[in-house]
N, C-alpha and C positions, 0 to 999 in steps of 0.2 A: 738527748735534749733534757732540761730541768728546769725548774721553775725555783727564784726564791724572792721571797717578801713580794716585791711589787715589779722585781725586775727579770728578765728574761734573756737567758744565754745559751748558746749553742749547742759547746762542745766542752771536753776535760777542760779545756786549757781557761774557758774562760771560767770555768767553777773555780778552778785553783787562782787565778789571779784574784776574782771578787776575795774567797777564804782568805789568803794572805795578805789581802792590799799590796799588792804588787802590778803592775805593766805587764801587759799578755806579753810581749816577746819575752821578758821573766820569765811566765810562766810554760812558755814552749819550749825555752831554755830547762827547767827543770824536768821536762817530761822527754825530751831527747832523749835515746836512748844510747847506750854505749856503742862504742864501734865495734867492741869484741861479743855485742849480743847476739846469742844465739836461743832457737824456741827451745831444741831439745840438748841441753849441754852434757858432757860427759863424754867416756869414751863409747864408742860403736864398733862393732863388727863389722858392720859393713855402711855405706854415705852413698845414697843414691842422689845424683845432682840431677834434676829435671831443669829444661830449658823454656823460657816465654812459650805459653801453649801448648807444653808438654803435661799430658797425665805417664800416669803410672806405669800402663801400658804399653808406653811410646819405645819404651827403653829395657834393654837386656837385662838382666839380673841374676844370680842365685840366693836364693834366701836359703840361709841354716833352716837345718830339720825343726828346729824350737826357733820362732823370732818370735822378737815384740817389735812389731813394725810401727814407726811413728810417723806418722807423714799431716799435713794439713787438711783441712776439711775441702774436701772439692777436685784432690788430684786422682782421685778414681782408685782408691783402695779397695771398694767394694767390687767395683766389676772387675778387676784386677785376680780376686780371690777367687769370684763364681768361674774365672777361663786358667782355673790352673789345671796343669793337668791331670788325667785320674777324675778319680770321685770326690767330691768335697763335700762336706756338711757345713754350713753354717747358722752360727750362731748373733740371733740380731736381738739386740734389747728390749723391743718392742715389737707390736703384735702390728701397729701403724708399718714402720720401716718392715716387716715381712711380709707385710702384704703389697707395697711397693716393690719388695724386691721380686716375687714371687711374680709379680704384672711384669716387671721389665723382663724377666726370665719363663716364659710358657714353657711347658715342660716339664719344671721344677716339682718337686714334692715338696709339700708342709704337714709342722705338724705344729702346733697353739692351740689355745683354747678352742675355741671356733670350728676347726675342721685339723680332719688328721687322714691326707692321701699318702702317705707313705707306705709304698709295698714291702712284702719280708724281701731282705736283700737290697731295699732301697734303690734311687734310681744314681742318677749322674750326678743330682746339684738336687739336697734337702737344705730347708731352711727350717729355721727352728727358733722359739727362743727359751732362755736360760730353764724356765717353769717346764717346757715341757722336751726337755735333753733327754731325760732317762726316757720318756714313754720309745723314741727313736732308739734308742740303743738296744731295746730289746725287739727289734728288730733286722738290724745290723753289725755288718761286721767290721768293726772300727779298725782294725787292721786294713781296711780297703779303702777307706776315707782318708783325707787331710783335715783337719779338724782348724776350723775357723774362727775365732771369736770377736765380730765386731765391737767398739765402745769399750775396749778390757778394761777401760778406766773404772769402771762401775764394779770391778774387784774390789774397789778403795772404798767407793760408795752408792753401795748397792740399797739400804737403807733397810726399808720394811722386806727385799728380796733377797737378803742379806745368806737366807737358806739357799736356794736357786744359783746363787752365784760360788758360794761353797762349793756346792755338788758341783757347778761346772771347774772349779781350782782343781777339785781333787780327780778330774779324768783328764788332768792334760797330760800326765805320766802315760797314760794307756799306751794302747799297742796302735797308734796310728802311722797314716804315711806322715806329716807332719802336720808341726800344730804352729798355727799364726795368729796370733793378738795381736790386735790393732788398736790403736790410738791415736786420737789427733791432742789428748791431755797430758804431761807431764804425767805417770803413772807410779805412785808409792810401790814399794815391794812389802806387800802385807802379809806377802805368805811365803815361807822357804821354796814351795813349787814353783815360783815365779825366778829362783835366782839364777835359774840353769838356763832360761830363756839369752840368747843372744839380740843385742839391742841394734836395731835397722835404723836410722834414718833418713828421712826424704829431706832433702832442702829443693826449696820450690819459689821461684820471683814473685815479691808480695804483691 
């Protein structure tokens, strides 16, 4: 919604008809989007097609040893990662999403600010975020994990965490069972350790 001068409109379409002085169907016209649009363009490895009501889950797969998995917000990337098999570490942006993740997953180990239950040897499913990666790795042995990293987008701009998201660029080489970056953002390649990543996408009914 927006507001301007005295008058009151909706949505895109009618901000750009008032801007232009143009007829809304104009302006729905210029905001169509192409037939050949797609969210994540380029080539991929591999194109998983989900169907009306389908998550992530639903459907068979194999992801390369390195993805960068791009899929929509809402098709179930996250719980998708916590039931792969083996051990998994992941990594979530925030200290909020690891403490939701951590509720929907009892069991789980953490390690953030706030509390650190992570045993030597680690359990099944650690959550973590980018700030506290290292305190976990000296703990573990990252050969026995798949290394997970929610939001990768935050590679690109990480900002003031700018250090944090470094240290996690430079251990995706390590000696892991695999490592999966996820994204629901269009993701720059800011770093040569990202070009080895194989690109996944999900196409999902809007």
């Amino acid at each position: 919604w927006f507001t301007f001068g005295d008058e009151k409109g909706g949505a895109l379409p009618d901000l750009v008809a008032w801007h232009k002085i143009i007829d809304l169907a104009a302006a729905h016209a210029m905001l169509r989007p192409e037939g050949n649009f797609t969210l994540y363009p380029g080539k991929h490895a591999l194109t998983i097609q989900l169907h009306k009501g389908q998550f992530l889950g639903d459907v068979a797969f194999n992801l390369p040893a390195k993805s960068l998995l791009k899929a929509n917000t809402g098709i179930g990337k996250t719980t998708y990662a916590v039931n792969l098999p083996g051990k998994v570490l992941l990594v979530v942006p925030t200290q909020a999403i690891l403490e939701q993740q951590a509720f929907r997953n009892p069991g789980s180990q953490v390690c953030y600010q706030h509390a650190d239950t992570v045993t030597p040897g680690g359990g099944q499913l650690i959550i973590t975020t980018p700030d506290s990666l290292p305190k976990v790795l000296k703990k573990i042995d990252a050969a026995a994990y798949s290394l997970v990293v929610d939001e990768a987008h935050n590679f690109a701009v990480a900002g003031y965490r700018k250090r944090a998201y470094d240290n996690v660029v430079r251990l995706l080489n390590g000696d892991w069972q695999r490592v999966i970056l996820m994204t629901g953002t269009p993701l720059p390649l800011v770093t040569g350790n990202l070009e080895i990543f194989q690109s996944v996408a999900v196409q999902s009914p809007t």
